[in-house]
Phi, psi and omega in degrees: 000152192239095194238165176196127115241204188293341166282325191224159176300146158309129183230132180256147196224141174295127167196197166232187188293327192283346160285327159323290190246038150251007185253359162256040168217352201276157182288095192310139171130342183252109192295151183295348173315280219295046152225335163312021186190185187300131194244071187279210184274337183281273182342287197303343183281315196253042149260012191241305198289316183306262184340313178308287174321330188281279190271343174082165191325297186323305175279354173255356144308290156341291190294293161004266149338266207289351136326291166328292154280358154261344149283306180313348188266314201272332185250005179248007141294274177338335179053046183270109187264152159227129192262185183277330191269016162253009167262094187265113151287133172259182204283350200261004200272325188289338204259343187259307219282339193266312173311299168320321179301283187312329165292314182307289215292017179248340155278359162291327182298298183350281190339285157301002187248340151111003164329296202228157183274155180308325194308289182310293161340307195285335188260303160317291189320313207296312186311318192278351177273314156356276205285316174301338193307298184307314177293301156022274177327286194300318144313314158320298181294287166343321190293284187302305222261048178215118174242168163285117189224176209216118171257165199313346186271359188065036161236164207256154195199138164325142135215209188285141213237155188263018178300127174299327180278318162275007159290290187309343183271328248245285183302351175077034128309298169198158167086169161209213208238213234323328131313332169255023150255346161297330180259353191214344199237260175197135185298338174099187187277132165258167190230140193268239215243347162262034156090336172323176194247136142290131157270355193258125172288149160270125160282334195252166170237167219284331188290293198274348128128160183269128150305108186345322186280298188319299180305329199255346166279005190252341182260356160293356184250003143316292194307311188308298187313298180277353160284322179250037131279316164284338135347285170303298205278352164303335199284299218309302224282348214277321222245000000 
């Protein structure tokens, strides 16, 4: 690409389209770096704080304003949606989750056998689901945020993957990675309404759908929600 102003020579940069005619908005005066690269919610934040520092208030309004509208013009041109076949389980979750199984029983075993106290049991179940929880996750996300493609040489090579749910957690839009392990991955351990932890984990996800135990283990943390909701407004007239 070929940019010029008025500070500097025309110069040529490695770059892609969409930085390209996000570099007909920046303000002279500002190097093509700061636009040169993944631009996520933290990035735009201190490309507005540079352009502030730089340039003074006026033009990072401005750059501001035509950020904005030139994203809202740019994401409802992508027609980027989100569908079911962009909640990708990964494979490895039936296989961390049978590991996780076999440990509770075998600390079950402990238990009965009088090895560990109901206390020490109860705290060991919470960790190993606590940690498959976590391995899951982590896998899920590996899983999303890579995709397989075929390059102009016809060899097939990683890249960033264009799945709409993991743009939006990625880029600071929306969401995050524990929401979207709740859809791809497993909800995980609930807490009831006095803040314990339940030991029996939701194993399933919101894609592959809830279980009769699962759905009524899911809703102690409704009940949590809407008891310190009617809370707060009894608390609002008093106070």
């Amino acid at each position: 690409m070929k940019t010029a102003s008025s500070l500097r020579k025309p110069s040529l940069k490695d770059t892609t389209v969409g930085r390209a005619i996000l570099w007909m908005i920046v303000p002279k005066g500002l190097p093509f770096s700061i636009v040169n690269q993944a631009l996520g919610k933290k990035a735009i934040s201190k490309m507005l704080n540079t352009c502030y520092r730089i340039l003074g208030l006026k033009p990072t309004v401005i750059f501001a304003d035509q950020t904005m509208y030139t994203g809202f013009a740019y994401a409802a041109r992508s027609g980027a949606s989100v569908g079911i076949d962009d909640m990708v389980i990964p494979e490895k979750k039936h296989e961390i989750i049978s590991e996780a199984e076999a440990e509770v029983a075998e600390i079950q075993e402990q238990f009965q056998s009088g090895l560990v106290t109901a206390g020490e049991r109860y705290n060991k179940v919470i960790d190993i689901w606590a940690a498959a929880n976590d391995r899951v996750s982590k896998a899920m996300m590996d899983n999303l945020q890579t995709e397989t493609v075929i390059n102009r040489d016809g060899v097939e090579e990683q890249q960033v993957s264009f799945n709409s749910i993991y743009m939006m957690a990625d880029s600071g839009a929306r969401g995050s990675a524990a929401q979207i392990r709740q859809l791809a991955g497993m909800r995980g351990l609930m807490a009831k309404p006095d803040g314990s932890i339940i030991e029996t984990p939701i194993t399933a996800n919101f894609r592959e759908g809830l279980n009769v135990l699962q759905y009524f283990i899911s809703t102690h943390g409704a009940r949590k929600g809407s008891g310190g909701y009617r809370t707060e407004k009894q608390r609002t007239p008093v106070t």
